[in-house]
Z-matrix of the N, CA and C atoms (Angstrom, degrees):
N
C 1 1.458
C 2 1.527 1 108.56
N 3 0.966 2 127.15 1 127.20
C 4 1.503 3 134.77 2 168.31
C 5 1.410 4 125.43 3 -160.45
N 6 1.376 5 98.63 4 157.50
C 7 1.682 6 119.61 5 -164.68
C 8 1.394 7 112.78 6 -114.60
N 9 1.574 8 111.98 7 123.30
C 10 1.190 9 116.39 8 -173.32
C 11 1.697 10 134.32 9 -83.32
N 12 1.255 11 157.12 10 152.93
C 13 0.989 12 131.47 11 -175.65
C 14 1.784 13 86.82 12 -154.61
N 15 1.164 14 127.53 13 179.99
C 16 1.738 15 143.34 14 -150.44
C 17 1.442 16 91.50 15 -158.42
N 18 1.228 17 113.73 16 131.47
C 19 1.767 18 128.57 17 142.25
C 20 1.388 19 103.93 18 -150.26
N 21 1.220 20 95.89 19 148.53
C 22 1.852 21 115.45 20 179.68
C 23 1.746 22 103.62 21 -125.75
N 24 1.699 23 101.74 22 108.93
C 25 1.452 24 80.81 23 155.96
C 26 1.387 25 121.27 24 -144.38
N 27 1.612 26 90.94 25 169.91
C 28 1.787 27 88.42 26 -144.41
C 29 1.980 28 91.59 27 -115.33
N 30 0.913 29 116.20 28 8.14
C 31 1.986 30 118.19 29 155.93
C 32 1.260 31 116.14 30 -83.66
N 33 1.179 32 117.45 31 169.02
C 34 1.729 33 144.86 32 133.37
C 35 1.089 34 107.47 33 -104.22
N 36 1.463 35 119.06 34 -176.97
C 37 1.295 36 147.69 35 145.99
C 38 1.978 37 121.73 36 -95.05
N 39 1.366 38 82.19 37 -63.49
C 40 1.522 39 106.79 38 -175.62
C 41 1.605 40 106.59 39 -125.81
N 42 1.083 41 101.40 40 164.34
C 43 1.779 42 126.52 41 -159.04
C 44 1.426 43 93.31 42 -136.29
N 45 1.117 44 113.39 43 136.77
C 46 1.789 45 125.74 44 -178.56
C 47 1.998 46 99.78 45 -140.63
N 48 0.585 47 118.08 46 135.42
C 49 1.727 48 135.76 47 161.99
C 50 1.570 49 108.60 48 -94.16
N 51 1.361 50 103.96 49 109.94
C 52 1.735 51 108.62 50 -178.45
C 53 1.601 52 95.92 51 -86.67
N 54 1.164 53 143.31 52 -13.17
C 55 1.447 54 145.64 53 156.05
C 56 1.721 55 88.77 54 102.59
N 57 1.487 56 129.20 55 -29.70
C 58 1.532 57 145.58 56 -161.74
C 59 1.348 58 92.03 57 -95.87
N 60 1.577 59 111.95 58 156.50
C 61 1.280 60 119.12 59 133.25
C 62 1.228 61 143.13 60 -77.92
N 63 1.224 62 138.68 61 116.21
C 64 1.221 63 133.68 62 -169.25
C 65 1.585 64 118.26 63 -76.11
N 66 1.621 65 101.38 64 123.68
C 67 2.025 66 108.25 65 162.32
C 68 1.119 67 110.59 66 -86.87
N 69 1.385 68 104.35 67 135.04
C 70 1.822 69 109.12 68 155.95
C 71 1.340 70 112.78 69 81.31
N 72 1.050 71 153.28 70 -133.88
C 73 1.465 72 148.16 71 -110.50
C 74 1.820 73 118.58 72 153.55
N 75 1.327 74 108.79 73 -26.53
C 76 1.113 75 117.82 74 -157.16
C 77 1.603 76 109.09 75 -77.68
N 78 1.520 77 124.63 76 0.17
C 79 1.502 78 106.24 77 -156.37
C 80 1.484 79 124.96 78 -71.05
N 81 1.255 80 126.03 79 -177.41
C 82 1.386 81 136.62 80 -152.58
C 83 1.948 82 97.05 81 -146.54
N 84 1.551 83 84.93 82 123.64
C 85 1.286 84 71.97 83 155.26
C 86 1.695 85 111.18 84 -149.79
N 87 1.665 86 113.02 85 146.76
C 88 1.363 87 119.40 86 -149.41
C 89 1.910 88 99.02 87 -156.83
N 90 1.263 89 98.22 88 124.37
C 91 1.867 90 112.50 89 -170.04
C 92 1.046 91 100.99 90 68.07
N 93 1.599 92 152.25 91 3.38
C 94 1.339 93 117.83 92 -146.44
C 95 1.862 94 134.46 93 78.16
N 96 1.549 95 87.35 94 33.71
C 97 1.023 96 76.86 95 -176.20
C 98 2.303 97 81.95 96 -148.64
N 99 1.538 98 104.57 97 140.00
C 100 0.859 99 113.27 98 -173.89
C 101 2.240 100 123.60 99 -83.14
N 102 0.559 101 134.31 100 97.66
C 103 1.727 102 139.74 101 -168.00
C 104 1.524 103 107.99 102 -88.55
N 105 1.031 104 114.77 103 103.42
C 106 1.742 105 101.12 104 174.37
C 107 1.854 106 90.40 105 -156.16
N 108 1.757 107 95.89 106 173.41
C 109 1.416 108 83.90 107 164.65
C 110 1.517 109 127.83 108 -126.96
N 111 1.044 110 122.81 109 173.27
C 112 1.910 111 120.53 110 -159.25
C 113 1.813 112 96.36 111 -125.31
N 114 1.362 113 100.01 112 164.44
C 115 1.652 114 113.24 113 156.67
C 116 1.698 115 97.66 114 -62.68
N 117 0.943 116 88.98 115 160.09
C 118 1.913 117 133.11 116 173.98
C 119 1.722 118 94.32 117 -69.46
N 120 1.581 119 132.87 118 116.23
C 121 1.088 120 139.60 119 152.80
C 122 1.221 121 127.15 120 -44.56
N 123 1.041 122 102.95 121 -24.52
C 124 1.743 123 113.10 122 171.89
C 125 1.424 124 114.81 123 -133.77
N 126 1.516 125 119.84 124 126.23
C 127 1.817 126 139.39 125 -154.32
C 128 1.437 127 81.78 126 -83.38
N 129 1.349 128 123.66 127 144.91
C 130 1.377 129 132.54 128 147.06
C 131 1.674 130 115.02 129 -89.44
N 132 1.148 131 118.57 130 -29.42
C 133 1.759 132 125.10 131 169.32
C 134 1.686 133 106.37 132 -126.32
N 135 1.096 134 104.93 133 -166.55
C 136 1.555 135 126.63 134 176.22
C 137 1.795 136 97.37 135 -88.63
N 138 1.516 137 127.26 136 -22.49
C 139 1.170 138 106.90 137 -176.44
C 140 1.694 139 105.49 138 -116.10
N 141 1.406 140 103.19 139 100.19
C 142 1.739 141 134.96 140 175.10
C 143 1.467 142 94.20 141 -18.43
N 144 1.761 143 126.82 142 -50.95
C 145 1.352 144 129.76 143 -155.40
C 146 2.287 145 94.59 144 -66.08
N 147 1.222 146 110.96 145 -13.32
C 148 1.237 147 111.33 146 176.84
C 149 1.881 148 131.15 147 -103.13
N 150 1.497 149 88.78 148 23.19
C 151 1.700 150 96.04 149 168.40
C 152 1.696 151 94.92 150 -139.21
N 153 1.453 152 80.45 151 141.68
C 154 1.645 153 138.35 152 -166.43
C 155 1.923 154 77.34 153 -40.41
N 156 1.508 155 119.04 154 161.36
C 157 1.343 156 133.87 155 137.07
C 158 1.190 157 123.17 156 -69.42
N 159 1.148 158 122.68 157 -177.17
C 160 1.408 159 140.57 158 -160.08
C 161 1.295 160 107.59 159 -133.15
N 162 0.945 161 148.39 160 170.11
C 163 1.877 162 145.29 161 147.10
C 164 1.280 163 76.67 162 -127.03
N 165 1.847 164 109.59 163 139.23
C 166 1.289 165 120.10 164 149.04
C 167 1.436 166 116.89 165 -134.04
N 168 1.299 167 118.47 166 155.01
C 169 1.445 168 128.39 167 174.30
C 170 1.760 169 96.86 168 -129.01
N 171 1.697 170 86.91 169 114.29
C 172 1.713 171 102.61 170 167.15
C 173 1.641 172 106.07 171 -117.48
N 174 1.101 173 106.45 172 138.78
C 175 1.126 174 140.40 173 162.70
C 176 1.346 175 134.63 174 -62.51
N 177 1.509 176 120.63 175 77.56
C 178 1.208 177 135.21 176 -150.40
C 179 1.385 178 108.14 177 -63.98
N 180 1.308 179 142.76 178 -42.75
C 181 1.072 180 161.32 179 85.88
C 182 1.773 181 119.74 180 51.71
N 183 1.450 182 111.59 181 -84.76
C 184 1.401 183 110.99 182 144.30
C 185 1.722 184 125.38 183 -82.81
N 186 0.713 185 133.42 184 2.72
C 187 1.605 186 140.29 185 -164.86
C 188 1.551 187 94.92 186 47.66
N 189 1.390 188 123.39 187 58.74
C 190 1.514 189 104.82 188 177.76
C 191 2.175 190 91.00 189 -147.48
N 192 1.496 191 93.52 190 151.50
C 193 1.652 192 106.98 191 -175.07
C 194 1.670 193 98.66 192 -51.94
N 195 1.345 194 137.81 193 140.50
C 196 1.488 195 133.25 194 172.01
C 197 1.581 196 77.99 195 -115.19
N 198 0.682 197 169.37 196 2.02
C 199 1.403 198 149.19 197 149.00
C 200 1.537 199 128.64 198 167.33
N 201 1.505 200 130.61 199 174.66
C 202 1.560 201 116.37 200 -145.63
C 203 1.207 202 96.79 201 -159.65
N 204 1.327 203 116.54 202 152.82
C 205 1.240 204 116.94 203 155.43
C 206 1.425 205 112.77 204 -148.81
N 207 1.676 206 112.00 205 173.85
C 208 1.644 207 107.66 206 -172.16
C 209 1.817 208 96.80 207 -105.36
N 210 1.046 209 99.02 208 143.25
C 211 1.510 210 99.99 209 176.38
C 212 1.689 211 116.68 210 -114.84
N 213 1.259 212 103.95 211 82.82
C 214 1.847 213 111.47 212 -169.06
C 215 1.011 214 99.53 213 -96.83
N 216 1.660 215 145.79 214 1.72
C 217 1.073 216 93.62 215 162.02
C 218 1.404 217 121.09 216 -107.58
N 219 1.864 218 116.32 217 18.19
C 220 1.047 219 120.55 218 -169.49
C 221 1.297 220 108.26 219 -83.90
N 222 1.460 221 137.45 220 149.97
C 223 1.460 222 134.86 221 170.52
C 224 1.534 223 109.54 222 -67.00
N 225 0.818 224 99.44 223 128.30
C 226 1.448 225 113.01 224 164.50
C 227 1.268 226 150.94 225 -121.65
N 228 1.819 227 103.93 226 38.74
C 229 1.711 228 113.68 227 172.92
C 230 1.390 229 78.83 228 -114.83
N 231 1.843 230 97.35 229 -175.15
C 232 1.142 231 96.50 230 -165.43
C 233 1.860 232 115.51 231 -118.06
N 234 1.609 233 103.48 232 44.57
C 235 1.380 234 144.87 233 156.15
C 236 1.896 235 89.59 234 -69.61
N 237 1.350 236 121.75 235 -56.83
C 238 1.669 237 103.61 236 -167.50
C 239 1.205 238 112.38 237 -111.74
N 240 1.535 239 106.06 238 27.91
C 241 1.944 240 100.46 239 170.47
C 242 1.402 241 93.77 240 -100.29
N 243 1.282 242 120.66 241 -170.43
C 244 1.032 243 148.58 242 147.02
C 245 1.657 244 129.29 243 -27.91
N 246 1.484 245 136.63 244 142.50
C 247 1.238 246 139.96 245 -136.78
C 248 1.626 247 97.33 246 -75.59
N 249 1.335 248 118.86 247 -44.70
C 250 0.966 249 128.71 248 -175.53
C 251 1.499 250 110.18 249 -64.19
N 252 1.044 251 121.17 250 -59.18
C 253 1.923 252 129.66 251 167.29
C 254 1.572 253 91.66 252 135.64
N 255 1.647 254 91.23 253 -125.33
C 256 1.655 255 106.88 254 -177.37
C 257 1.535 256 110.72 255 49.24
N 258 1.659 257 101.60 256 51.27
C 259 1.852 258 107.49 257 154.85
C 260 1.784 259 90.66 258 60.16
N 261 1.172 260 131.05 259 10.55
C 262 1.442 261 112.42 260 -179.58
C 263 1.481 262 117.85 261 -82.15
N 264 1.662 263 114.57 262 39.48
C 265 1.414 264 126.17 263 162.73
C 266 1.108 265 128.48 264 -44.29
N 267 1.090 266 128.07 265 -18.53
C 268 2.203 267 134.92 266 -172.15
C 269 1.439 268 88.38 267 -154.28
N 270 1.516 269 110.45 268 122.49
C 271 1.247 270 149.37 269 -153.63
C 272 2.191 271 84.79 270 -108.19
N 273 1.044 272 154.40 271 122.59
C 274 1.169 273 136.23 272 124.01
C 275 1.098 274 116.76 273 -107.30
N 276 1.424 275 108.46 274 155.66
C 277 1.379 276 132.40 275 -154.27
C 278 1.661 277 108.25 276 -140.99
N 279 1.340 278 117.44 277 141.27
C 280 1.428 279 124.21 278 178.18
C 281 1.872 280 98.16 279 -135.90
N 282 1.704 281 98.12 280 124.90
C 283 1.384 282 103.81 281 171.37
C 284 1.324 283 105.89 282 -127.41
N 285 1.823 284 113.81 283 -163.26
C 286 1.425 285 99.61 284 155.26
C 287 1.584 286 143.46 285 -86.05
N 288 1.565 287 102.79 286 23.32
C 289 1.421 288 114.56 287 176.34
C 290 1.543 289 105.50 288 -104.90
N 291 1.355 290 122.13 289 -11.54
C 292 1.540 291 126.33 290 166.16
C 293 1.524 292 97.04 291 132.21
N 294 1.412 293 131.02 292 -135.73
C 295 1.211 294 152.55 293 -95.17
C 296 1.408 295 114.06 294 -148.66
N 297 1.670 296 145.70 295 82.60
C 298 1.153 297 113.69 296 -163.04
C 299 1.788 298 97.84 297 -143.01
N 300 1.009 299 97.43 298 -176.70
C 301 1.859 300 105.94 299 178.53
C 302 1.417 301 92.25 300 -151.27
N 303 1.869 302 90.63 301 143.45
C 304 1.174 303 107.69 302 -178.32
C 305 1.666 304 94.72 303 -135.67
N 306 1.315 305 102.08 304 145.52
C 307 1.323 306 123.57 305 -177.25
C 308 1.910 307 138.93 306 -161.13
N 309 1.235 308 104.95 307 167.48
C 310 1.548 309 94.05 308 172.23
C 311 1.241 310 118.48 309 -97.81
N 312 1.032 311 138.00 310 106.06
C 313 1.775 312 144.46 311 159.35
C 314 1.524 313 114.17 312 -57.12
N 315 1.363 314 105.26 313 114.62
C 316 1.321 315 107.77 314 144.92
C 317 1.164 316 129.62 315 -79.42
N 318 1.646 317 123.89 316 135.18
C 319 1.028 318 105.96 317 -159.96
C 320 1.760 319 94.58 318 -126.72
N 321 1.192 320 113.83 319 -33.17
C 322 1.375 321 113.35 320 175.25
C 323 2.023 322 90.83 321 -143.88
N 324 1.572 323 96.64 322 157.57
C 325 1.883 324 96.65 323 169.74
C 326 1.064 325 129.33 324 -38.66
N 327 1.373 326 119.75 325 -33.53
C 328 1.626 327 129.38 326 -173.53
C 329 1.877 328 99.82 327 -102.57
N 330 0.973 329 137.16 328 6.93
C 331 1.486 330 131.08 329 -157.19
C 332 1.769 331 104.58 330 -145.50
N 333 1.331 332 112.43 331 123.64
C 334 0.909 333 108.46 332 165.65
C 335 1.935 334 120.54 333 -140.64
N 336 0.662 335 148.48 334 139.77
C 337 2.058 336 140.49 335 -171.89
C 338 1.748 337 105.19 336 -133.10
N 339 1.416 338 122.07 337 130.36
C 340 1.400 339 118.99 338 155.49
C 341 1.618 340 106.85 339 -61.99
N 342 1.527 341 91.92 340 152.76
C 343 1.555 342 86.01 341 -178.22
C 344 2.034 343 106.17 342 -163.27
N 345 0.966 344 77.51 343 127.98
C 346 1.957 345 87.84 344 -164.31
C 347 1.695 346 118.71 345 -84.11
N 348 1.392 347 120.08 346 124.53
C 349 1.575 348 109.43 347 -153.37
C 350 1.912 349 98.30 348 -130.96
N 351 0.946 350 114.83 349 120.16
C 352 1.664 351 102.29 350 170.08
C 353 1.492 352 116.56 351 -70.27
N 354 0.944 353 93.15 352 145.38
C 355 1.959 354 94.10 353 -177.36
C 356 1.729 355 104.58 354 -111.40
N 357 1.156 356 122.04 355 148.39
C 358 1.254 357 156.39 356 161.10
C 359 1.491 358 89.37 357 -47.74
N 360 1.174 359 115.34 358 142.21
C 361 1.733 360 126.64 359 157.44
C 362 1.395 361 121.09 360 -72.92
N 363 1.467 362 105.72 361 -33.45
C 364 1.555 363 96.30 362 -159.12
C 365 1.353 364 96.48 363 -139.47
N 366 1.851 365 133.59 364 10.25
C 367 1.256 366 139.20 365 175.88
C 368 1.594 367 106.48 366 -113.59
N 369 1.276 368 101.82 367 -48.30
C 370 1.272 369 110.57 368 -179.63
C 371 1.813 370 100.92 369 106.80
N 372 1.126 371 106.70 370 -12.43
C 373 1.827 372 114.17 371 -168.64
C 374 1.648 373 96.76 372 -33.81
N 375 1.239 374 128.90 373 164.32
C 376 1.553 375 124.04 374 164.11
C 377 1.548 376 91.36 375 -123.19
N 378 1.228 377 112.46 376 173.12
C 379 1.386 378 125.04 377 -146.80
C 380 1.513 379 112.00 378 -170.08
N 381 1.246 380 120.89 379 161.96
C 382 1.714 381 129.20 380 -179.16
C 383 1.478 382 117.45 381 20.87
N 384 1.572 383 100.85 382 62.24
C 385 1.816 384 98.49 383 -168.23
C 386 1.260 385 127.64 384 -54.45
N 387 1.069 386 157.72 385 165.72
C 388 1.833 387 140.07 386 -174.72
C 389 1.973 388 77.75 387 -143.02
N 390 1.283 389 90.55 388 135.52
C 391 1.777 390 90.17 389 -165.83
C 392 2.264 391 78.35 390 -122.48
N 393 1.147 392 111.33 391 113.43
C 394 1.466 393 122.55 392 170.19
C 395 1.009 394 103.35 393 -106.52
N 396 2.069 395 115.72 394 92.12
C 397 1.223 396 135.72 395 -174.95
C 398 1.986 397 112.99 396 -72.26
N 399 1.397 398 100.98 397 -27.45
C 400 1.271 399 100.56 398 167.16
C 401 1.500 400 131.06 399 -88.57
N 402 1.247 401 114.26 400 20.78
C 403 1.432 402 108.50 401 -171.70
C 404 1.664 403 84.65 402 -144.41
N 405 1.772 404 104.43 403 93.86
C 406 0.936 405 111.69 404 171.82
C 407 2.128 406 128.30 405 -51.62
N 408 0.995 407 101.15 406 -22.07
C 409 1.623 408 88.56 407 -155.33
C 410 1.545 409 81.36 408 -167.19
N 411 1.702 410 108.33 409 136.82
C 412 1.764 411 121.86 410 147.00
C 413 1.458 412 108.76 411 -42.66
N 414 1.324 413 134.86 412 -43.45
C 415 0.906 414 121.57 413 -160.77
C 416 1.828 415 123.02 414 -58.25
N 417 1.525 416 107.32 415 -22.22
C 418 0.986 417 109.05 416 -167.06
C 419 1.903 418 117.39 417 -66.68
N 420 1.558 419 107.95 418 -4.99
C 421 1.484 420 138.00 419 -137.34
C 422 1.385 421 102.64 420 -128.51
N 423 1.325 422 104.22 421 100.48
C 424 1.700 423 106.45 422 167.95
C 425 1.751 424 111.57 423 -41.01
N 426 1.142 425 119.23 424 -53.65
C 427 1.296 426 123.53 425 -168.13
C 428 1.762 427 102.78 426 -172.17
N 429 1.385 428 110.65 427 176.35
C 430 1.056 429 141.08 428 -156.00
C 431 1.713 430 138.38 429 -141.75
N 432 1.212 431 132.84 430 105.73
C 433 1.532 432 117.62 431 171.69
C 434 1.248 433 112.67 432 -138.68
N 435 1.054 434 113.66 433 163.94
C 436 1.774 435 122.23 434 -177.38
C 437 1.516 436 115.29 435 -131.73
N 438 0.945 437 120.43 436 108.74
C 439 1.984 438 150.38 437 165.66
C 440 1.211 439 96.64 438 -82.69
N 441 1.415 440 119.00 439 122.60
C 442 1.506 441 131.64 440 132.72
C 443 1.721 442 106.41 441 60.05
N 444 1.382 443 125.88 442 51.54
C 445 1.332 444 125.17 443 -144.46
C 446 1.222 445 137.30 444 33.34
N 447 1.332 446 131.35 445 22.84
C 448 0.940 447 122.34 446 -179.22
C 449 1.891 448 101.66 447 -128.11
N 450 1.846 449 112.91 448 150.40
C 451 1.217 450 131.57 449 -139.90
C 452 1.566 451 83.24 450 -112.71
N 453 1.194 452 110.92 451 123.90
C 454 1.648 453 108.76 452 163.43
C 455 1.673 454 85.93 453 -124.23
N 456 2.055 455 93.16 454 152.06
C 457 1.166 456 110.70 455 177.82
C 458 1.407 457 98.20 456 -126.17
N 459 1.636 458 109.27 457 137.98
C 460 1.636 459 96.69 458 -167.60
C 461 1.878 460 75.42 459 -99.23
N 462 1.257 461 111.94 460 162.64
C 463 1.888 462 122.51 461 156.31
C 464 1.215 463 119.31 462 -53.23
N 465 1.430 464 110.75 463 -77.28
C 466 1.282 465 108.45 464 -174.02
C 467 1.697 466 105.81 465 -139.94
N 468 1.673 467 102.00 466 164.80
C 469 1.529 468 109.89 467 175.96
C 470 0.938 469 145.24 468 -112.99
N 471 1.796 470 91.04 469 8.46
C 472 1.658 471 107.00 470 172.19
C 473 1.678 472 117.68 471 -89.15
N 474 1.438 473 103.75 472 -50.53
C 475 1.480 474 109.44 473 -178.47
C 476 1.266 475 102.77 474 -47.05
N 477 1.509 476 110.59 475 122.06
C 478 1.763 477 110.90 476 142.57
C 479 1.679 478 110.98 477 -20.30
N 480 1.283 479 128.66 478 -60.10
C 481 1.565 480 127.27 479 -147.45
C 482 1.594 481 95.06 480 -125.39
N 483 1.134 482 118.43 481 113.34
C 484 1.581 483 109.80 482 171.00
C 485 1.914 484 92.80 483 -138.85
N 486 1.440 485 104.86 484 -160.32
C 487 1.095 486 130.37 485 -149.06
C 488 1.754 487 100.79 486 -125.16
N 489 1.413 488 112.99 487 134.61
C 490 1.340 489 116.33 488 156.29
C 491 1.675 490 108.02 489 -96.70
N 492 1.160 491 124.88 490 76.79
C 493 2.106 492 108.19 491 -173.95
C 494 1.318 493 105.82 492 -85.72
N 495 1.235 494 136.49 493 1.24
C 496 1.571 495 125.77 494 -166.53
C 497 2.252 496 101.83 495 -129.54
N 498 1.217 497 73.94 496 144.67
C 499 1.422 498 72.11 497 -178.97
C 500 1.931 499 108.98 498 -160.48
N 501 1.401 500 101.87 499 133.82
C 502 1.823 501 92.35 500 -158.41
C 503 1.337 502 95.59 501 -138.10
N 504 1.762 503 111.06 502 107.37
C 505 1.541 504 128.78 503 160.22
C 506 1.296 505 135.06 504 -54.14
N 507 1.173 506 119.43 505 92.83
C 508 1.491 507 128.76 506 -168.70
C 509 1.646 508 108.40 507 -66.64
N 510 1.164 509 134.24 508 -1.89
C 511 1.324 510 124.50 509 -162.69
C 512 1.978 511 86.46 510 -125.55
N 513 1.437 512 108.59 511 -32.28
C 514 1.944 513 110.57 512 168.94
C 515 1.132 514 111.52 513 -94.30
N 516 1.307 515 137.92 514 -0.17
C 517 1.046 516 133.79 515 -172.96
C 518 1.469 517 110.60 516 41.01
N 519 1.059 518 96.48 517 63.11
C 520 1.959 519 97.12 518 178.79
C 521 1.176 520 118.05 519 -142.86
N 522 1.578 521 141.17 520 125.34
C 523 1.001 522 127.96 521 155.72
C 524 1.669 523 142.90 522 -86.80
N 525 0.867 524 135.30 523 147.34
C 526 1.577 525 128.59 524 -142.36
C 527 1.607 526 107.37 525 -145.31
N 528 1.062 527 125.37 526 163.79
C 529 1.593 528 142.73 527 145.25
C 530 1.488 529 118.55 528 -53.02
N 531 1.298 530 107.31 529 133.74
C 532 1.752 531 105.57 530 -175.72
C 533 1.498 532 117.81 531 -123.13
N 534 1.481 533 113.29 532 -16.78
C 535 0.958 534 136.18 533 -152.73
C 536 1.643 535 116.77 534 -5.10
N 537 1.021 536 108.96 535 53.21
C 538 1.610 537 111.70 536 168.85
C 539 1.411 538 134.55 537 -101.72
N 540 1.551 539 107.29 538 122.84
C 541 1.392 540 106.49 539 -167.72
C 542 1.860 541 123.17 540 -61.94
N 543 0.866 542 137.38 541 138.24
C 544 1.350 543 145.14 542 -167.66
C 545 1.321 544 98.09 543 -139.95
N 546 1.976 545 100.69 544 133.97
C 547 1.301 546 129.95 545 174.43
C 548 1.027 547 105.13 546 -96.18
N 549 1.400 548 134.85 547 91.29
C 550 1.932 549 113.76 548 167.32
C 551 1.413 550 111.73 549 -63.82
N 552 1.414 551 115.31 550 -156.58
C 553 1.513 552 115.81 551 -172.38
C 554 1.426 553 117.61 552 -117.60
N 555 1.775 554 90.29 553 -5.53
C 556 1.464 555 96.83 554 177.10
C 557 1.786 556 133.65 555 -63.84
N 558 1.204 557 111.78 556 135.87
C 559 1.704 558 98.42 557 -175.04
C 560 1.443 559 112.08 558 -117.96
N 561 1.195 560 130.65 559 -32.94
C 562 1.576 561 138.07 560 179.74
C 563 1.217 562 104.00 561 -169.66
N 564 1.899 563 77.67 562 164.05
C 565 1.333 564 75.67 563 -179.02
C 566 1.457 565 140.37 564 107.92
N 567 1.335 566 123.75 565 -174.53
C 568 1.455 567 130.68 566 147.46
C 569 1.745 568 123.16 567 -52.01
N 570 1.381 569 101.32 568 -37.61
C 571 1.537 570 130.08 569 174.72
C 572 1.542 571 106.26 570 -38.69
N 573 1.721 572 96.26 571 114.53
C 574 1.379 573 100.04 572 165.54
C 575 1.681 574 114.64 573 -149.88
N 576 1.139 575 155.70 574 -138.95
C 577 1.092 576 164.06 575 -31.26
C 578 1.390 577 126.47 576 99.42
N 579 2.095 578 105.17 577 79.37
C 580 1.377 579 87.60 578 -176.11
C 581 1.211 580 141.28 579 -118.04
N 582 1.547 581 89.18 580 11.12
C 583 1.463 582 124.24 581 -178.26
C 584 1.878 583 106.57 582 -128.25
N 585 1.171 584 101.87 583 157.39
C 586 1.874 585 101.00 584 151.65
C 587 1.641 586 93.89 585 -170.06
N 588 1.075 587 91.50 586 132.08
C 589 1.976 588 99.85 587 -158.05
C 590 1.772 589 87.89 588 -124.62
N 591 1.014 590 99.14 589 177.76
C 592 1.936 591 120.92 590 175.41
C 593 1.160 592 111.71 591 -125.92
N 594 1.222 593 147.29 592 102.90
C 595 2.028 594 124.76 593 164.39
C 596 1.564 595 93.98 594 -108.04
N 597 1.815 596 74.30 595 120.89
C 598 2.113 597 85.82 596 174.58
C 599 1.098 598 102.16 597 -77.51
N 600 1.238 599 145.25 598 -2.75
C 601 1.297 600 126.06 599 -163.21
C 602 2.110 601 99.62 600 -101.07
N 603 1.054 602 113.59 601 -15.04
C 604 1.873 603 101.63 602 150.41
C 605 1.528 604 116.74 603 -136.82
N 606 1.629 605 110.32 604 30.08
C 607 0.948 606 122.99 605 -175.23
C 608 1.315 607 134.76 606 32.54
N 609 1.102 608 118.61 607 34.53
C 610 1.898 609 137.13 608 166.34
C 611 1.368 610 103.52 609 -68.73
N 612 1.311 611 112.05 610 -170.00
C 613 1.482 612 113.31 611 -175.29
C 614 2.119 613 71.86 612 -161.65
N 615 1.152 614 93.69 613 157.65
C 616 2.075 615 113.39 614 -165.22
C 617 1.080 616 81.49 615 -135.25
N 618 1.879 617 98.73 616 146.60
C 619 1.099 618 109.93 617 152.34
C 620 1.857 619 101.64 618 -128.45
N 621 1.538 620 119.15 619 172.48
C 622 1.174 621 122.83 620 148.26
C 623 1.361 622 139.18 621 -136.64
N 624 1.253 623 109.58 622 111.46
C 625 1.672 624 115.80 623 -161.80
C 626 1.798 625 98.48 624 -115.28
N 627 1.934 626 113.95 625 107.49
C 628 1.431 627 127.10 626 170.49
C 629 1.405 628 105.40 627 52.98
N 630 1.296 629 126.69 628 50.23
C 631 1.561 630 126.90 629 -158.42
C 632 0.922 631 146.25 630 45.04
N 633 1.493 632 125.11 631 20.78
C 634 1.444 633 139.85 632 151.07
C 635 1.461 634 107.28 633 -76.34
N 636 1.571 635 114.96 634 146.75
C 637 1.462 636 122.58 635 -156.91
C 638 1.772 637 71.62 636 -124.65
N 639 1.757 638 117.62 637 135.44
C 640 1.175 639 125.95 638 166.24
C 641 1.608 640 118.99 639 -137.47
N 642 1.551 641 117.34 640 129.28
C 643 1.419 642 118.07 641 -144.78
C 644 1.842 643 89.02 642 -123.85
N 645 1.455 644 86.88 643 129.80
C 646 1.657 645 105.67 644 -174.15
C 647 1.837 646 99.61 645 -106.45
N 648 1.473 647 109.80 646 112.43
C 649 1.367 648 120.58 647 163.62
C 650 1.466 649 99.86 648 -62.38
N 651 1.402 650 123.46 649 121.46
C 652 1.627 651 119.90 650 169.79
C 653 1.513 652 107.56 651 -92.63
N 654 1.273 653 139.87 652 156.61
C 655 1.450 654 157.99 653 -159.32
C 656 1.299 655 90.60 654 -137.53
N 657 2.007 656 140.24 655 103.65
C 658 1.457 657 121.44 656 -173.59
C 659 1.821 658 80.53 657 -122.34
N 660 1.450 659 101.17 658 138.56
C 661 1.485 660 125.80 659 174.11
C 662 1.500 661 111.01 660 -106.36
């Protein structure tokens, strides 16, 4: 059950230089310290869409990288992000169990599985992998958020009215039926859905549709 609300805003305060380019949409930020992910520092071809991501954590604090990692085995065109695209290859997520990334692994040419990893705060290590052999690829998935270990997959991010049906317990290791209806923010158009984030700390769930910031009252049973 949830309640929708709209803000647009069009300030800053402060300006930070991540020194990286930023992929996707997904970042996190937690102590002061910035989580998102970047291109690969070093090209393996002439076509950028063919080097690995990065996870980085910068340090808002010093404006300097606190640490990195390469993420090879995640796919990284945008065949295994998300429906919408826009580099949204590595999904991170902040709940109240901490810190995690979710993604599609390639694992061989013909094979690919989403697969959910907790991350380290301050190493980046990934940890307690949950390998979801039936859900080939993000792509199939408008978007994504995670409550209290548990994985909701919204359908899609264009329709005004779609469906959450999938939902995957990190502490049962189970995946399940969700069937919950979801309003995105999208209305026409080009208009879609390019974020949907969680902050446990007032427990809303965000969305972002063309720079409108949209705040979901959650109802948890």
């Amino acid at each position: 059950h949830t309640h929708t609300h709209t803000h647009t805003h069009t300030h800053t305060h402060t300006h930070t230089h991540t020194h990286t380019e930023i992929q996707g949409t997904s970042s996190v930020l937690l102590n002061g310290i910035f989580y998102y992910c970047a291109r690969s520092a070093v090209r393996t071809s002439d076509d950028e869409d063919n080097s690995p991501s990065r996870l980085i954590a910068f340090d808002l604090r010093t404006n300097q990288i606190a640490a990195e990692r390469e993420l090879r085995e995640a796919g990284h065109h945008n065949n295994y992000s998300l429906a919408w695209g826009g580099y949204s290859f590595v999904q991170l997520c902040l709940d109240e169990l901490g810190l995690w990334m979710i993604y599609t692994a390639r694992l061989r040419a013909d094979y690919t599985e989403v697969r959910i990893a907790s991350i380290h705060p301050v190493t980046l290590e990934p940890s307690g992998i949950h390998r979801l052999k039936n859900i080939p690829s993000l792509h199939e998935y408008g978007s994504l958020f995670m409550v209290s270990g548990v994985v909701y997959f919204v359908d899609n991010c264009f329709k005004q009215t779609t469906s959450i049906s999938k939902k995957y317990d990190i502490t049962t290791r189970r995946q399940t039926k969700a069937n919950i209806t979801f309003h995105n923010s999208a209305d026409s158009g080009d208009s879609y859905n390019s974020m949907v984030s969680y902050n446990p700390f007032d427990r809303c769930l965000y969305s972002v549709n063309h720079g409108a910031i949209n705040r979901y009252n959650l109802t948890f049973k």
